[in-house]
N, C-alpha and C positions, 0 to 999 in steps of 0.2 A: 421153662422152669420145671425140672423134675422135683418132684414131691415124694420123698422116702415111704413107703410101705408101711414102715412101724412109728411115722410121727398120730400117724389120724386113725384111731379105733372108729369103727361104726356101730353102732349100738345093735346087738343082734337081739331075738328076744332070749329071755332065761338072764341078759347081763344085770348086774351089777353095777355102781360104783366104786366099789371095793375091788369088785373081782376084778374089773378093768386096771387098777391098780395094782393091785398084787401079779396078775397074770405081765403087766406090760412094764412092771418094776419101778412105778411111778409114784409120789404118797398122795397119799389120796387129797390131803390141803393144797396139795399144787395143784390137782386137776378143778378142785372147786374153784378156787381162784383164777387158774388159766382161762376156764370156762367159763366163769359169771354165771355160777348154778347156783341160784335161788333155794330149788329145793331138791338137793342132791339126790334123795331118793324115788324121785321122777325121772324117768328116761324114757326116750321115745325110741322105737326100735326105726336106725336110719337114720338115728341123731348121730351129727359128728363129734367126736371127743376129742379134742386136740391136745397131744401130749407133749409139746413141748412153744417153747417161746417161737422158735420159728414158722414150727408148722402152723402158730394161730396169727402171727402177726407179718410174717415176712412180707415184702416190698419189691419189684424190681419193676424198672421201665423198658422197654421196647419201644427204640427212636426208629423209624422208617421215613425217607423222605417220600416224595407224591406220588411215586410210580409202588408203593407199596414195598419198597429190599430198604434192608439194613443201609445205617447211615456210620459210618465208624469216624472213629476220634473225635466223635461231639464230645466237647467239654460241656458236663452240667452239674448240678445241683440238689442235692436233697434235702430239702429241710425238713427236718423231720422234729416237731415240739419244738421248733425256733432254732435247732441246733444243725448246723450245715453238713452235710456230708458232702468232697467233691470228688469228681471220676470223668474219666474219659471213658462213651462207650467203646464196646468191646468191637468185633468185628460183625459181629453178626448184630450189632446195633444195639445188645444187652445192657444195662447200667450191672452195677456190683447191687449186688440180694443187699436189706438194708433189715432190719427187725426193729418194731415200733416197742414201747414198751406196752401198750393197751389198745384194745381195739378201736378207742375215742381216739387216738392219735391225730395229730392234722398233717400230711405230707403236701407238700410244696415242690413245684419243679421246675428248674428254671433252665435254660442254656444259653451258654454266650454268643452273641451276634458276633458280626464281621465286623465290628467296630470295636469287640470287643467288652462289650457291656452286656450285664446277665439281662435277659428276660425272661418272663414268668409264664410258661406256658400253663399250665393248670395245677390244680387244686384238688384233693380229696381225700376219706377220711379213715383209715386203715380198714376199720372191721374184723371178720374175722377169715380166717385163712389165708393163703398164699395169693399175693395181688400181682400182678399181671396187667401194666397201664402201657396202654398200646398207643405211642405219639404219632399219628403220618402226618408229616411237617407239611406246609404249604408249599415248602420250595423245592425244588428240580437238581437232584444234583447233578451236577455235571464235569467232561472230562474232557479238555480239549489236549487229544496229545498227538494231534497231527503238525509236526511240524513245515516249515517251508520247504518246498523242493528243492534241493539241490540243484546249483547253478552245474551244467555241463551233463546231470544227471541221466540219462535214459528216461524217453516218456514210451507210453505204451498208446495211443491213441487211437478211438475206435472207428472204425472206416462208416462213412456215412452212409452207405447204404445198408448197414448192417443192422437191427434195432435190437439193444441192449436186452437182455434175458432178465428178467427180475429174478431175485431171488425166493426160492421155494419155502427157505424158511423164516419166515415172518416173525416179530417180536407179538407175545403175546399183549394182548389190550391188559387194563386193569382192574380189577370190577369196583363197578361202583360203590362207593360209601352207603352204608347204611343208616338210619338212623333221623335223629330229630335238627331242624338246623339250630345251628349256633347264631345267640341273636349279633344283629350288626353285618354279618354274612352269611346268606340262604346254602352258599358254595360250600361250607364247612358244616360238615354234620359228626353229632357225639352220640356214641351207642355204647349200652352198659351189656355186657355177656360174659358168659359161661368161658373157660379155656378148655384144651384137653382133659388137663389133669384135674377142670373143678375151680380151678383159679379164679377170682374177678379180673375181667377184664374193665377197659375201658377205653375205646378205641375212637380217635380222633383224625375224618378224612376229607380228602377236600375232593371235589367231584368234577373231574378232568373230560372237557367235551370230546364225546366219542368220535366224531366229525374231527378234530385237530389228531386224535391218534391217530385217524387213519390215514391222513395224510402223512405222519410220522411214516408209517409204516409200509408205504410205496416210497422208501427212498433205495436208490440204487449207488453203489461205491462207482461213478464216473467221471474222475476230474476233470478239470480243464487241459486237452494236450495240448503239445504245442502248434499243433498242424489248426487246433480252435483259436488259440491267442491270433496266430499269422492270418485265418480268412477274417478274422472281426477288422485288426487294424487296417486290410487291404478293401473290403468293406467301406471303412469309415475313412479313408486317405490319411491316416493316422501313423504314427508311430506304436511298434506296440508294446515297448518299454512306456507309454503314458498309461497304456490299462491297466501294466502291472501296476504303476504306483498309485492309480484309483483303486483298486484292488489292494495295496498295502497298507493306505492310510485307512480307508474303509473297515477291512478284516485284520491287520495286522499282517497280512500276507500267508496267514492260515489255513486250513480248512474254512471251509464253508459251514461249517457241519459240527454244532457240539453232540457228543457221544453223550447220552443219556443212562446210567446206570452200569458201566463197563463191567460191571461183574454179571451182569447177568447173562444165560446163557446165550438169549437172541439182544444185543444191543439195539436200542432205539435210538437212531439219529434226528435230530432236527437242527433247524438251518439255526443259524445266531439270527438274534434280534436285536432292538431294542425299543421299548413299549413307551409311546410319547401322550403321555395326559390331553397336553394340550392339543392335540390334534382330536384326541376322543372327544374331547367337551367340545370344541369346535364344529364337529361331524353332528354330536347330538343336539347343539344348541339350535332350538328349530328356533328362537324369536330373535336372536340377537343378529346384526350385520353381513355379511359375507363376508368369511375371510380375505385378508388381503383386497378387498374391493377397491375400484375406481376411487370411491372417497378415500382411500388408505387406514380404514378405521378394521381395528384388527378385534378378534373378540378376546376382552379382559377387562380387568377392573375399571369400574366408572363407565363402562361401555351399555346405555342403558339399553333394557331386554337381553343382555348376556346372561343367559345361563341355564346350563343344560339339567335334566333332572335325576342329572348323576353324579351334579356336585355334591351331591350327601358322602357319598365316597371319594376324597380328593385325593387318594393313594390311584386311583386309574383317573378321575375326571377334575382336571384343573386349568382355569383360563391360562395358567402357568406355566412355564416346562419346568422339571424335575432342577434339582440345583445340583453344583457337585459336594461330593462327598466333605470337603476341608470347611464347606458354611454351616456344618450341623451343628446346632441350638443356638445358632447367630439370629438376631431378629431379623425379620424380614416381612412387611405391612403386605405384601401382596400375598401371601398366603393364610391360610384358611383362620390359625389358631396366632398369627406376628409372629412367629419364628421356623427357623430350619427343623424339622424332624424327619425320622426316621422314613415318613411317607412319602416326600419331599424332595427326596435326593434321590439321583443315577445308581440303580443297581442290578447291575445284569442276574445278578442270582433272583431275582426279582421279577425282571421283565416276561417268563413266563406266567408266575402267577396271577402278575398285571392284565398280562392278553386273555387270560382263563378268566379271572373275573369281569371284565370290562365285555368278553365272549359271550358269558350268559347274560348279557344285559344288551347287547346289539351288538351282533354276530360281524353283520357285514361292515361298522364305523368301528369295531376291534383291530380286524384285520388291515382294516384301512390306515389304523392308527400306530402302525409297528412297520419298522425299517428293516428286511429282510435279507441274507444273504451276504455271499462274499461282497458285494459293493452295495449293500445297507442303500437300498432303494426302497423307499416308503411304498404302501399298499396303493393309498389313492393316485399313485402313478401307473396304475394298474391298463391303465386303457392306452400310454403314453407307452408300452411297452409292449404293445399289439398284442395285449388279455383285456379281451371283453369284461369279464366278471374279476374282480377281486379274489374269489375261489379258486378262480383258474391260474391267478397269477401265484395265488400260495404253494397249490398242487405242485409248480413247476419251480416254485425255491426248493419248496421238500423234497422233490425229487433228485437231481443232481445238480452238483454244479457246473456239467455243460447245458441244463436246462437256464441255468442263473446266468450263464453267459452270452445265452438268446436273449432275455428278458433287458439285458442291459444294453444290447444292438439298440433292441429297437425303444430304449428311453432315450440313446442319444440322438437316434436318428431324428427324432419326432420333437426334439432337444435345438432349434436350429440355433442359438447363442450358445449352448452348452458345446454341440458339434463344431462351430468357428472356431471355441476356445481350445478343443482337443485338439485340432489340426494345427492350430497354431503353436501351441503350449505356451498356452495364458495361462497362468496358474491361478490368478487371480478371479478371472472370469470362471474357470472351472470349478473353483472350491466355491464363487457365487452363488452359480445352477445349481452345483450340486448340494454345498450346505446349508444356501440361504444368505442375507445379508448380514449374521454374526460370523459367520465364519473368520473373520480378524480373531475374535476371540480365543477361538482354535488354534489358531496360526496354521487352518488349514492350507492357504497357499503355499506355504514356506514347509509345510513337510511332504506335500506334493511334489515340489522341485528335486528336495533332498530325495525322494525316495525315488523317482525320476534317475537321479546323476548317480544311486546306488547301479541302479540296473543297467545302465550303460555303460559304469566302470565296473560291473562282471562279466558283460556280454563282448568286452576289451581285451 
């Protein structure tokens, strides 16, 4: 926000009220007024005068998502004395300047979710001067605009003897949030400051583990070629139109890989997820059952000793898994409050955050607790895919995806019901292994066939 020269006299010594007014062609009842000068003939040398409605009351916000860069075509909200102002940020994430009419003013700020419905990000109260409310959202924007390869297309595939060059120029990290935490989450912290030009700020960040950037930031652009698809299926006595279509229903037959902030100069990749509550609270629930055990008694409601001490936050920690998006504000007795909310449901734009928070509260049942990669292989399969450590198994989704396509050898290998069904093409069995016994739900079998009979009728 530039601030014009001739809106804010500084009181020098030898001014005036008057003279400031006559010299700056302003009447002098405006400045009382604009001012809230008690006793006009007091001035302090270094006092600001503010000569106009703008210069004393103006407004804008600065939307930035988590990585700190502009967030453009947020739709939001200003309410400003109960009366709405709407706007689409600009491209550099700016709202449109708004002028209060008094420095008691109350502004309100709200922007529309993915569902559609406004929420209220914060609150605060004009004052005086040019304001400056700095939002860094919780969520990650992201850009997936790597399409599927081209059937017949040319691969480039890198000879195995050769070890891949990283690249020299790295995405910078983000610095940390400053500031006091916000209650309900330690992870989000509010800080009141200065701008360039003098501005109030007010800057809202959430504090992103330096450990998960940097794993970001050892990733290297090396797909899967084809010469990797042919040694895994010959490997596995497989077909290897069955991995694509593990790999299609899994990923969508995408990248591996969402592009994190595409406008910025160095982009940061990370692998896709998606972040399972129920498995966090499961991992942390030290008194309750063993999952899946002998006795068949799983951890969740009525399950007595169930319950981890991170169900105070059931947006990452619930005996439950997440619902889909179509049950939102339907009742439903096994969640926290009886019905579907916003914490509740599947949202990839989401599952970042999720890992982040659930991160700073145990690191290693986080990681554990999120499905990585072009074939969305859970954490705690981490030793099932010849990575000792959970760490080691992330390093190598972040990295590339012919790193992801080692990791999935050796989950089927070590897989021997999951390996019969891939040899065979059970589809049945395989969407079992691999999604669990809802998979009916999904109709995981049945889009594993189809996406199966796709890749055979191209490879035709």
């Amino acid at each position: 926000m530039t601030q014009m020269p001739t809106e804010i006299h500084i009181v020098q010594e030898g001014d005036t009220l008057s003279l400031i007014a006559k010299s700056r062609g302003v009447p002098l009842s405006k400045l009382i007024k604009l001012n809230k000068l008690q006793n006009p003939n007091r001035l302090q040398v270094g006092q600001p005068i503010y000569l106009s409605e703008r210069a004393a009351f103006s407004i804008r916000v600065l939307f930035l998502d988590a990585l700190r860069h502009p967030i453009e075509n947020l739709a939001y909200q200003l309410v400003i004395d109960g009366k709405a102002h709407h706007g689409k940020a600009e491209k550099n994430g700016l709202s449109d300047e708004k002028v209060t009419r008094h420095a008691d003013s109350t502004v309100e700020i709200l922007a529309k979710d993915f569902m559609g419905n406004w929420q209220r990000l914060g609150a605060t109260v004009s004052g005086y001067g040019e304001k400056l409310i700095t939002l860094v959202s919780p969520y990650i924007s992201f850009k997936d605009q790597l399409e599927p390869h081209p059937a017949g297309a040319p691969t480039t595939p890198t000879p195995a003897d050769k070890k891949p060059v990283p690249s020299k120029a790295k995405p910078d990290l983000p610095k940390k949030p400053a500031g006091n935490p916000v209650p309900n989450n330690p992870d989000v912290k509010k800080k009141k400051k200065k701008g360039k030009e003098g501005e109030s700020v007010i800057e809202i960040g959430v504090d992103l583990p330096k450990q998960l950037l940097q794993y970001m930031q050892a990733f290297e652009e090396k797909p899967i070629s084809k010469d990797d698809w042919s040694n895994l299926a010959r490997d596995l006595k497989c077909e290897v139109n069955v991995l694509k279509a593990i790999a299609k229903v899994e990923s969508g037959g995408r990248s591996a890989f969402w592009v994190i902030n595409d406008t910025h100069a160095h982009k940061v990749h990370a692998p896709k997820l998606v972040f399972e509550r129920h498995h966090f609270h499961r991992l942390t629930c030290a008194n309750g059952p063993h999952f899946n055990s002998k006795k068949k008694r799983y951890h969740g409601p009525g399950v007595p000793g169930c319950k981890s001490p991170y169900d105070i936050y059931p947006d990452i920690c619930w005996p439950v898994a997440y619902r889909k998006a179509k049950y939102l504000k339907q009742e439903d007795k096994a969640l926290p409050d009886g019905r579907v909310d916003n914490e509740d449901i599947y949202d990839n734009r989401q599952d970042y955050l999720r890992l982040i928070n659930a991160y700073g509260r145990n690191s290693e049942a986080a990681l554990k607790s999120a499905s990585w990669g072009k074939f969305q292989v859970m954490g705690f399969n981490h030793a099932a895919c010849n990575a000792t450590e959970v760490e080691t198994f992330v390093q190598m989704m972040c990295r590339n995806e012919a790193g992801q396509i080692e990791l999935l050898a050796g989950f089927i290998e070590k897989n021997p019901g999951l390996w019969a069904a891939v040899k065979a093409k059970d589809w049945a069995n395989i969407a079992k292994h691999y999604n669990g016994p809802s998979y009916k739900t999904y109709n995981y079998d049945v889009k594993l066939k189809e996406a199966y009979e796709q890749y055979c009728k191209m490879a035709g």
